[in-house]
N, C-alpha and C positions, 0 to 999 in steps of 0.2 A: 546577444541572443536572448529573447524573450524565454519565460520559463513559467509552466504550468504543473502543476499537482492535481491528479485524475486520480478522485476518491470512486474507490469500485471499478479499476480498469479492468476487471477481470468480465464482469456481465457484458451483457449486448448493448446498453448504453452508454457505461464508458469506455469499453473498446472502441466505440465509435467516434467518441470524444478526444480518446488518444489519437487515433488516426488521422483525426480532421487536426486538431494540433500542430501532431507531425508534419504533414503532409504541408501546413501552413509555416512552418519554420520554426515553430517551438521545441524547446529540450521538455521531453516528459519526466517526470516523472510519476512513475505509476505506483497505484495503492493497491493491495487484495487483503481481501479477509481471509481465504484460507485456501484458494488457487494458485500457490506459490508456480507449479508446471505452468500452468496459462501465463500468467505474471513476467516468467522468466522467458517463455517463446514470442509473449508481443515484443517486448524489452528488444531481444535480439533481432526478431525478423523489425521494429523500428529504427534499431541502431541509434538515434538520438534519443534515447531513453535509459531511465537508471529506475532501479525497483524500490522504492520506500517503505521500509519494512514496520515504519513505528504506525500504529494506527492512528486515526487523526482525536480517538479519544480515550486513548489508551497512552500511561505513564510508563517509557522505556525506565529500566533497571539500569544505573549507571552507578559508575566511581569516578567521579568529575580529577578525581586528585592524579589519578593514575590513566587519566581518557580512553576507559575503557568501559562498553556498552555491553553487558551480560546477556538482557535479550530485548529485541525491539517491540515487546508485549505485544505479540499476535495474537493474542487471546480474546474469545469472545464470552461476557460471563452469563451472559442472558439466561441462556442454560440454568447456570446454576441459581439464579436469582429465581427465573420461575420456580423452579423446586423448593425454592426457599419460603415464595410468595404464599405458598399450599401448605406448608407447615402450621 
Protein backbone atom coordinates (compact mmCIF):
# COMPACT_ATOMS: atom_id res chain seq x y z
CA UNK A 1 0.00 0.00 0.00
CA UNK A 2 1.16 3.30 -1.11
CA UNK A 3 1.54 6.02 1.64
CA UNK A 4 1.13 9.67 1.85
CA UNK A 5 1.70 12.49 4.60
CA UNK A 6 -1.06 15.48 4.23
CA UNK A 7 0.66 18.58 5.74
CA UNK A 8 -2.55 20.82 7.04
CA UNK A 9 -5.21 17.91 6.71
CA UNK A 10 -7.18 19.76 9.00
CA UNK A 11 -8.07 23.07 6.28
CA UNK A 12 -10.37 22.78 3.31
CA UNK A 13 -7.32 21.85 1.10
CA UNK A 14 -5.93 19.10 2.69
CA UNK A 15 -9.02 17.52 3.69
CA UNK A 16 -9.56 17.34 0.29
CA UNK A 17 -6.25 15.86 -0.43
CA UNK A 18 -6.72 13.25 2.41
CA UNK A 19 -9.88 12.26 0.79
CA UNK A 20 -8.88 11.97 -2.66
CA UNK A 21 -5.77 9.79 -1.25
CA UNK A 22 -8.01 7.81 0.58
CA UNK A 23 -10.42 7.27 -1.67
CA UNK A 24 -7.42 6.37 -4.25
CA UNK A 25 -6.02 3.59 -2.08
CA UNK A 26 -3.43 5.35 0.11
CA UNK A 27 -2.77 4.97 3.86
CA UNK A 28 -2.89 8.77 5.27
CA UNK A 29 -1.40 10.15 7.28
CA UNK A 30 -2.62 13.28 8.48
CA UNK A 31 -0.87 16.40 9.87
CA UNK A 32 -2.73 19.53 11.96
CA UNK A 33 -1.43 22.47 13.63
CA UNK A 34 -3.80 22.72 16.31
CA UNK A 35 -7.30 20.92 15.07
CA UNK A 36 -6.27 17.78 17.04
CA UNK A 37 -10.94 17.18 17.16
CA UNK A 38 -10.88 17.71 13.17
CA UNK A 39 -7.68 15.47 12.95
CA UNK A 40 -8.92 12.62 14.92
CA UNK A 41 -12.69 12.61 13.21
CA UNK A 42 -11.07 12.59 9.49
CA UNK A 43 -8.67 9.80 10.79
CA UNK A 44 -11.61 7.77 11.95
CA UNK A 45 -14.55 8.56 9.55
CA UNK A 46 -11.15 7.46 6.73
CA UNK A 47 -10.24 4.51 8.57
CA UNK A 48 -6.91 4.19 6.54
CA UNK A 49 -5.45 6.87 8.36
CA UNK A 50 -3.10 7.39 11.40
CA UNK A 51 -2.69 11.10 12.91
CA UNK A 52 1.10 12.50 12.77
CA UNK A 53 1.56 14.42 15.51
CA UNK A 54 5.36 15.74 14.94
CA UNK A 55 5.01 18.87 12.84
CA UNK A 56 6.96 18.80 9.65
CA UNK A 57 9.28 21.59 11.06
CA UNK A 58 9.14 21.28 14.51
CA UNK A 59 12.00 18.92 16.57
CA UNK A 60 9.94 16.17 18.64
CA UNK A 61 11.48 15.77 22.38
CA UNK A 62 12.75 12.32 22.61
CA UNK A 63 15.06 9.88 24.87
CA UNK A 64 16.40 7.55 21.89
CA UNK A 65 17.87 5.28 24.82
CA UNK A 66 14.73 4.54 26.45
CA UNK A 67 12.31 4.97 23.05
CA UNK A 68 10.35 7.30 24.52
CA UNK A 69 8.82 10.58 22.80
CA UNK A 70 7.81 13.31 25.41
CA UNK A 71 5.97 15.42 23.20
CA UNK A 72 5.57 15.45 19.33
CA UNK A 73 6.27 19.55 19.40
CA UNK A 74 2.91 20.76 18.36
CA UNK A 75 3.89 23.97 18.83
CA UNK A 76 3.66 27.06 16.89
CA UNK A 77 6.32 29.66 17.80
CA UNK A 78 5.41 32.46 15.51
CA UNK A 79 3.66 34.04 18.14
CA UNK A 80 6.19 34.28 20.07
CA UNK A 81 8.89 35.47 17.59
CA UNK A 82 6.60 38.28 16.23
CA UNK A 83 6.56 39.53 19.88
CA UNK A 84 10.14 39.20 19.87
CA UNK A 85 10.55 40.80 16.46
CA UNK A 86 8.88 44.31 18.21
CA UNK A 87 11.31 44.30 20.95
Amino acid sequence: MKKVLITGATGAIGEACARYFSDNGYFVYIHYHSNQAKAEALSKELGNAEIEINSVSDNPLMNCEENIIYTGCNFYGGYMAHAADTL
